[in-house]
N, C-alpha and C positions, 0 to 999 in steps of 0.2 A: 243178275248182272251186277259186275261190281262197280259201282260210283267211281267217279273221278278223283274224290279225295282219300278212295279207299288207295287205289292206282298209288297216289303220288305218296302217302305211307309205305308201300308195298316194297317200293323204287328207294327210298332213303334209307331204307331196314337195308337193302342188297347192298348200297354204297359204304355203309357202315360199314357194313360185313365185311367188304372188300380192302377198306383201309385197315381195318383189323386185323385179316391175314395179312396186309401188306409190312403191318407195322411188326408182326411176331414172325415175321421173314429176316427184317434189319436185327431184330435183337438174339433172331437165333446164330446170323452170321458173329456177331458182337463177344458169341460166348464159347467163338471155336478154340483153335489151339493155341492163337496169339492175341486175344484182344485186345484191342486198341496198341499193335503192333507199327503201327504206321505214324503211330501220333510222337511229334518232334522230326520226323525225319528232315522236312524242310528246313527248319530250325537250324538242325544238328551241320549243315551247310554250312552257316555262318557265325555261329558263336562258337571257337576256339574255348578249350582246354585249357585253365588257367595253367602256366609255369611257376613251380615253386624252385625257386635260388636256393641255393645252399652256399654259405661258407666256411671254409675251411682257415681254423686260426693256426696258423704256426707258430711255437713258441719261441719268442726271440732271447737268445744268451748275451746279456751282455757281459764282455770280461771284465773279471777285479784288476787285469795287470795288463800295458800294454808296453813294446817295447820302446828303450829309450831313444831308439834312433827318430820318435817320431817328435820329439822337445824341440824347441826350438833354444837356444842359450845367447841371452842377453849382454853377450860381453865378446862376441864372436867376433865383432866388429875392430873390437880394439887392432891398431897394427904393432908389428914388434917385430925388428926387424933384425934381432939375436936370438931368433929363436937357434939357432945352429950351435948356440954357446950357451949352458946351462948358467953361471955366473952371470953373461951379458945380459940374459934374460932375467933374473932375479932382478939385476942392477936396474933396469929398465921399467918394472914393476915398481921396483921402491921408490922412484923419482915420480911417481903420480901418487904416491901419499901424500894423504890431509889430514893428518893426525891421528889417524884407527891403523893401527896394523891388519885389520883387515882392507884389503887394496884389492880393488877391483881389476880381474885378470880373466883373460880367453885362459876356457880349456886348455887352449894349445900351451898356453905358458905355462897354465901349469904341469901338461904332461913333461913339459922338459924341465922343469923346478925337482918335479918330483916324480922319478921314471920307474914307470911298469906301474903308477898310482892304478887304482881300480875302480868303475865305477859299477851300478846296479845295470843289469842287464836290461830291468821291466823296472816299471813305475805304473802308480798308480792308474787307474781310467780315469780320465779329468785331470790331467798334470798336462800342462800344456809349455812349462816356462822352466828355466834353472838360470838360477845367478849363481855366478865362480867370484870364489874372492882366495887367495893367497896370500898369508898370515905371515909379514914380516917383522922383527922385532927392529928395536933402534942401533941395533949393530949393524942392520944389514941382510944380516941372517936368515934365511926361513927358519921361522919358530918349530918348536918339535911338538907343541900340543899347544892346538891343535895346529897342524902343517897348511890343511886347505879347508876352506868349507862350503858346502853346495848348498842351496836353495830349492827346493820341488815344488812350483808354484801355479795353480789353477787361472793366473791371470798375470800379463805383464808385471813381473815385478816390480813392486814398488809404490804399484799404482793404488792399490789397495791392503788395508794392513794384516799383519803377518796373521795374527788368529785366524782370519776369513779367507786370504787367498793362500798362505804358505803351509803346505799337506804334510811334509816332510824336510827333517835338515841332515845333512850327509855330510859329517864329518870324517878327517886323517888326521893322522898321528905319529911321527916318527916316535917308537916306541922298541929300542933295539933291548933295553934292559928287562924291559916285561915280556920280552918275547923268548931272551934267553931263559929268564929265571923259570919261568914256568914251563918251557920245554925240558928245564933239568929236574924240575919238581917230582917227589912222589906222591904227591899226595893229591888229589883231587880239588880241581880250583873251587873257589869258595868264592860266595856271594859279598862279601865283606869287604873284596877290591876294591868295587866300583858301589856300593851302595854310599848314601850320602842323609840328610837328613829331609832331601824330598822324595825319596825313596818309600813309597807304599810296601813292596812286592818285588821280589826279588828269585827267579830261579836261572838255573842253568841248564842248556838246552841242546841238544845236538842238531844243527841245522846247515845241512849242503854241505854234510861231513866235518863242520866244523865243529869247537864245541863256543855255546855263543850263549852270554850275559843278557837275560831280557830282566830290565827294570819297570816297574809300573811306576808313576808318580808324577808329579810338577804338571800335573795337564795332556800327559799322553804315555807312551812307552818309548824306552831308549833299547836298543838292541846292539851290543858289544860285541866286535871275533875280532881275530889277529892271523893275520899271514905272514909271509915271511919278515917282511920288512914292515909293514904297516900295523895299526891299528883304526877299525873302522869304528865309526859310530854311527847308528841309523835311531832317529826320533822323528814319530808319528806323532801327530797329535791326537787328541781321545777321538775325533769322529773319523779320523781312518781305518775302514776296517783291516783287523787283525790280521788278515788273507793275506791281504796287502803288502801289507806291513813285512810280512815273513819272506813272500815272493819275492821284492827287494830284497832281501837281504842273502838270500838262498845263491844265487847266480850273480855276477860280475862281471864286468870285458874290463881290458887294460883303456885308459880313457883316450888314448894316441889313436884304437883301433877304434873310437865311435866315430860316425859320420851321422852328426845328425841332422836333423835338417836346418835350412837358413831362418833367421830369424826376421 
């Protein structure tokens, strides 16, 4: 007969047994076609999928040239009230001199001083300002070199001095003898007109079908053509880019037909 504490061995041995299969039951499901399939799913509910941004840089141009119409001209303001009479308008002009034959004069006077005058179509990026002055002599005259001269100016003129804010100078010229002579010429213009003893560099250049004097020297470049009646001058200073520099020079509007903006 088996004792009681044979019994209660007997009984723990089955229990054993039974959690054993029970336990190679859970680990044989564990090792079927997806284990541990299920694990994260709650999760996967509430934490989102980081977003990664991207951005896209576009490259921005800025232009070397931008048109003149966008200047504002510091002398716009003056009234004159012959402009209708090229004389009355000179006349008019000379009686606000202070002793410099350069007299400060509107655009408009000077398109009627000096008719069909030309100016640059573009100007620099950063030229915000032009001062006009009309070059009278003590007769009365407008003088023949130079006739007029413009100012290209990064900052109200005046206000700050020429090295820092004045980009470019834009001189005329009445120059009826150098226009003929060299239209009768055969021979090939030469550098030796216009060079001078600030003169580094000196070539001749074909530009906007002209043929055109570029000097290097005194601080920047001077850029020389001639049309029918006129003779233009264009000087940059050394930190204007060359681009620049040309584009100016390349294209003109007659100065009657600018409209630029108020100052």
């Amino acid at each position: 007969m088996m004792t009681h504490m044979g019994r209660s061995r007997s009984y723990s041995r089955s229990i054993s047994g039974v959690a054993l299969i029970a336990a190679m039951a859970v680990l044989a499901s564990a090792c079927g076609d997806t284990p541990l399939g299920s694990v994260g799913d709650r999760s996967s509910d509430w934490i989102n999928e980081p977003e990664v941004s991207t951005t896209i840089t576009v490259p921005v141009t800025i232009p070397v040239l931008i048109g003149s119409a966008n200047l504002a001209w510091s002398n716009d303001d003056i009234v004159n009230e012959s402009l209708g009479d090229p004389a009355a308008t000179v006349a008019a002009v000379f009686a606000r001199r202070e002793g410099d034959r350069f007299i400060q004069a509107s655009r408009h006077e000077i398109a009627v001083a000096l008719p069909d005058v030309g100016f640059p179509a573009q100007v620099p990026n950063g030229a915000k300002w032009v001062s006009s002055q009309l070059v009278i002599e003590n007769s009365g005259e407008v003088s023949q070199d130079p006739s007029a001269a413009f100012g290209i100016w990064s900052a109200e003129p005046y206000t700050r001095s020429r090295s820092v804010a004045q980009m470019a100078v834009f001189r005329v010229a009445l120059d009826p003898e150098t226009i003929a002579e060299l239209a009768a010429s055969t021979e090939p213009p030469s550098c030796a007109r216009f060079s001078d003893r600030n003169t580094e560099n000196c070539e001749i250049i074909e530009l906007g079908g002209r043929t055109t004097w570029r000097l290097s020297g005194g601080g920047g470049t001077t850029l020389i053509w001639f049309d029918d009646t006129y003779r233009y001058e264009l000087f940059g200073r050394s930190y204007l880019q060359e681009e620049a520099l040309l584009g100016m020079a390349e294209g003109s509007i007659p100065l009657a037909q600018l409209e630029p903006l108020a100052s």
